[in-house]
MIDO-642091 format. One line per field, with one value per residue: residue number from 1; residue in three letters; y, z, x of N, C-alpha, C, O in turn. Coordinates in steps of 0.05 Angstrom, whole numbers, plus 5000, padded with zeros to 4 digits. Last residue first. Example, Ala and Ser with C-alpha at 12.3 -4.5 7.8 and 13.67 -1.06 7.14 Angstrom:
2
num (2,1)
residuo (ser,ala)
npy (4955,4886)
npz (5142,5156)
npx (5257,5264)
capy (4979,4910)
capz (5143,5156)
capx (5273,5246)
cpy (5001,4934)
cpz (5157,5156)
cpx (5258,5264)
opy (5023,4934)
opz (5161,5169)
opx (5268,5285)
END
This chain:
84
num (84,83,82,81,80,79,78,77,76,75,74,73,72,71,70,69,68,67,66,65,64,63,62,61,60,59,58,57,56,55,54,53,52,51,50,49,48,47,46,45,44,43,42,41,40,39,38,37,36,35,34,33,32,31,30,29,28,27,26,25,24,23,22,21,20,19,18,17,16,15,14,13,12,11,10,9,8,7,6,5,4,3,2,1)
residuo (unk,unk,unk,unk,unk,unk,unk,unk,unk,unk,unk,unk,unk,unk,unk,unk,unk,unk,unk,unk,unk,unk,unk,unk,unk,unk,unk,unk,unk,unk,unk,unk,unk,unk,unk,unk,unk,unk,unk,unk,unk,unk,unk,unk,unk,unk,unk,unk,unk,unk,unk,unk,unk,unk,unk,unk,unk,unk,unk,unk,unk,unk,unk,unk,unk,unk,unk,unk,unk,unk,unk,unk,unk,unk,unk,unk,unk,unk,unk,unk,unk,unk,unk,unk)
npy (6100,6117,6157,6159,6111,6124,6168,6143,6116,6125,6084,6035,6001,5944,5883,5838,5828,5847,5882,5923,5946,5992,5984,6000,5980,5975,5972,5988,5946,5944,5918,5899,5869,5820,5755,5706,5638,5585,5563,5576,5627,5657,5704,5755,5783,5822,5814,5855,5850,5886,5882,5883,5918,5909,5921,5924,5915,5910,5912,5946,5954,5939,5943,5925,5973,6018,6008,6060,6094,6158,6208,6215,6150,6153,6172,6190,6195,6237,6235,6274,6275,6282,6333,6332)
npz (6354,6292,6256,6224,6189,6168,6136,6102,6079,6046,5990,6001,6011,5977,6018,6043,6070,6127,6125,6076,6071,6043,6023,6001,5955,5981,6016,6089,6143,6203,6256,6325,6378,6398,6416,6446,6444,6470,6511,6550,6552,6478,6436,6414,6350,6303,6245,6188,6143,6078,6028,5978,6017,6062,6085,6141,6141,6194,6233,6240,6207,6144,6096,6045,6016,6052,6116,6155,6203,6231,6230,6285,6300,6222,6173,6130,6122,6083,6061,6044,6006,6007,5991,5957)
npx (5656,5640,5620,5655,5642,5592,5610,5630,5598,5548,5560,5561,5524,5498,5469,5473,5425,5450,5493,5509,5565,5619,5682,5753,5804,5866,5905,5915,5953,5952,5980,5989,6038,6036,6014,6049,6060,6100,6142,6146,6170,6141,6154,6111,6093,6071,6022,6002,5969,5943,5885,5850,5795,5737,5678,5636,5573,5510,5459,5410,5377,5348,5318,5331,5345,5371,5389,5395,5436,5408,5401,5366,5344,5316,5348,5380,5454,5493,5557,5597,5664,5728,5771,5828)
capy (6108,6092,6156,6179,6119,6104,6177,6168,6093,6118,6124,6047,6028,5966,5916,5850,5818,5819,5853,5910,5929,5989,5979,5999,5997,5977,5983,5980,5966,5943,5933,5888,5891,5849,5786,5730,5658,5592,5549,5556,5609,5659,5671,5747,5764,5822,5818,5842,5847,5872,5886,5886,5898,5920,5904,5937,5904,5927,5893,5941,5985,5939,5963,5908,5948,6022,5996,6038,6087,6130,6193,6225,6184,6167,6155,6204,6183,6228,6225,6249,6290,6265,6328,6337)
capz (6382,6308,6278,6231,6200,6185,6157,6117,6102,6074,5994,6011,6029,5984,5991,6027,6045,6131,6138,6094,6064,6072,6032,6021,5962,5964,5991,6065,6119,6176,6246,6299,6362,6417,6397,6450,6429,6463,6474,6549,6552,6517,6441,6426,6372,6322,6277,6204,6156,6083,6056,5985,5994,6051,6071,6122,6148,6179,6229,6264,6222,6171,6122,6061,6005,6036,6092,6151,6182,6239,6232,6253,6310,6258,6185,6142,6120,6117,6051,6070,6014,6009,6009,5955)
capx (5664,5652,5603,5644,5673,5596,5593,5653,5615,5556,5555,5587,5515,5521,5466,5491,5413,5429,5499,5481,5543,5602,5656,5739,5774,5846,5907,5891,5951,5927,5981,5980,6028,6032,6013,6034,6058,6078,6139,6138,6187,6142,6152,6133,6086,6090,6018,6023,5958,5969,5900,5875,5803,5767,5695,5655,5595,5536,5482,5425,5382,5360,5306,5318,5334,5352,5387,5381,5432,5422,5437,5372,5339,5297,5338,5357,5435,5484,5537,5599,5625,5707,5761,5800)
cpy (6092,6103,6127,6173,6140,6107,6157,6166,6111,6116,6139,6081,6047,5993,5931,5884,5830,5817,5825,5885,5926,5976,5975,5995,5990,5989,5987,5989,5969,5959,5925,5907,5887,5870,5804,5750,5678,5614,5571,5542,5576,5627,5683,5722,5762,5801,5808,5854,5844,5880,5876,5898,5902,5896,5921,5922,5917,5913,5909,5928,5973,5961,5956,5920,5930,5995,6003,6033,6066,6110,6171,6220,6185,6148,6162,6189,6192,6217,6222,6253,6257,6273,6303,6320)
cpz (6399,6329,6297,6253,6224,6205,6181,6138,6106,6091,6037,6008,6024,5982,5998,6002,6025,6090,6139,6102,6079,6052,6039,6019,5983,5970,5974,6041,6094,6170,6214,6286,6341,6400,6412,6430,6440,6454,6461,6519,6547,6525,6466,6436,6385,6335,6286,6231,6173,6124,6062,6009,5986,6036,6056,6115,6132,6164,6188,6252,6232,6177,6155,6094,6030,6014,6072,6123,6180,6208,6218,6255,6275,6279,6208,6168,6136,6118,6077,6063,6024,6018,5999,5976)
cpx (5678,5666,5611,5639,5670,5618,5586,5631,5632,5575,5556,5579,5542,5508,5491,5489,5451,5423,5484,5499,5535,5578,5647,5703,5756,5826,5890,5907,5925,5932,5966,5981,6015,6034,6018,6033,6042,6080,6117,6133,6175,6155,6145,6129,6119,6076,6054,6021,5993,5955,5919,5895,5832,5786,5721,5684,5602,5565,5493,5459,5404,5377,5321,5311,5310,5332,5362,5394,5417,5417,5434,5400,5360,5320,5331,5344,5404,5454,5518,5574,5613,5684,5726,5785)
opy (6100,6115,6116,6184,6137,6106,6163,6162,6103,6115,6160,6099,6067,6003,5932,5897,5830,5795,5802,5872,5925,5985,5953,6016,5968,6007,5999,6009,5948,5982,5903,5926,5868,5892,5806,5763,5671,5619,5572,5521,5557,5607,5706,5714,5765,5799,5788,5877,5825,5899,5854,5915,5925,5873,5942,5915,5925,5900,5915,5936,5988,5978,5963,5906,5925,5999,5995,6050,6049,6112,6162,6224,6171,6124,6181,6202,6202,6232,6206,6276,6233,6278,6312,6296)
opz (6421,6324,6313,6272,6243,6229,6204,6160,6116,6115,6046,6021,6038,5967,6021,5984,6000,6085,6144,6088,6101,6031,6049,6007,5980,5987,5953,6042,6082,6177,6203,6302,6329,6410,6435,6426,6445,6452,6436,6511,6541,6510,6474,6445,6374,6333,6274,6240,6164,6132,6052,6010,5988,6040,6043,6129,6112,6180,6167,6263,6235,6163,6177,6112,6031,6002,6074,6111,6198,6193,6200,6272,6257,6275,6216,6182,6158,6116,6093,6058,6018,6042,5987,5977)
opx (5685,5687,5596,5651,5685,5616,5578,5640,5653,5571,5565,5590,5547,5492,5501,5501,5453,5412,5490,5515,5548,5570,5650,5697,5745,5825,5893,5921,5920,5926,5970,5982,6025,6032,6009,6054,6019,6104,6119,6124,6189,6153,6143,6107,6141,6052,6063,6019,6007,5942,5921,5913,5840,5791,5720,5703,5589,5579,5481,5479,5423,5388,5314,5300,5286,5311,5339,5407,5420,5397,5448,5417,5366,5315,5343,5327,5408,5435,5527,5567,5616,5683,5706,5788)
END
């Protein structure tokens, strides 16, 4: 079953505001129960390079205001959506 993407009204049209506190600009999306594993290769000098990372999610994913925390998660296909 396909997820209903929620599209926010905002001027130009898209764009999402915060319905509490009216920010347009700062976002955050929070994920919950994550498994996180980065590959690294030594290097001869002792030291460490990542070279692959990989994010698993197991949990519930949410989209919040960045400036007062309101949850926007009705949003966040349409956030996903629109990351270029």
């Amino acid at each position: 079953m396909k997820k209903k993407v929620q599209i926010p009204t905002g001027r130009p049209s898209g764009h999402l505001t915060c319905p509490v506190c009216g920010n347009t600009e700062d976002f955050i999306e929070l994920a919950q129960n994550v498994t996180v594993t980065t590959r690294y290769r030594q290097n001869v000098d002792g030291s460490f390079t990542p070279e692959e990372n990989e994010t698993d999610i197991h949990g519930e994913v949410r989209l919040l205001c960045g400036k007062c925390s309101a949850d926007m998660t009705g949003y966040h296909n349409h956030f996903l959506d629109m990351i270029f």
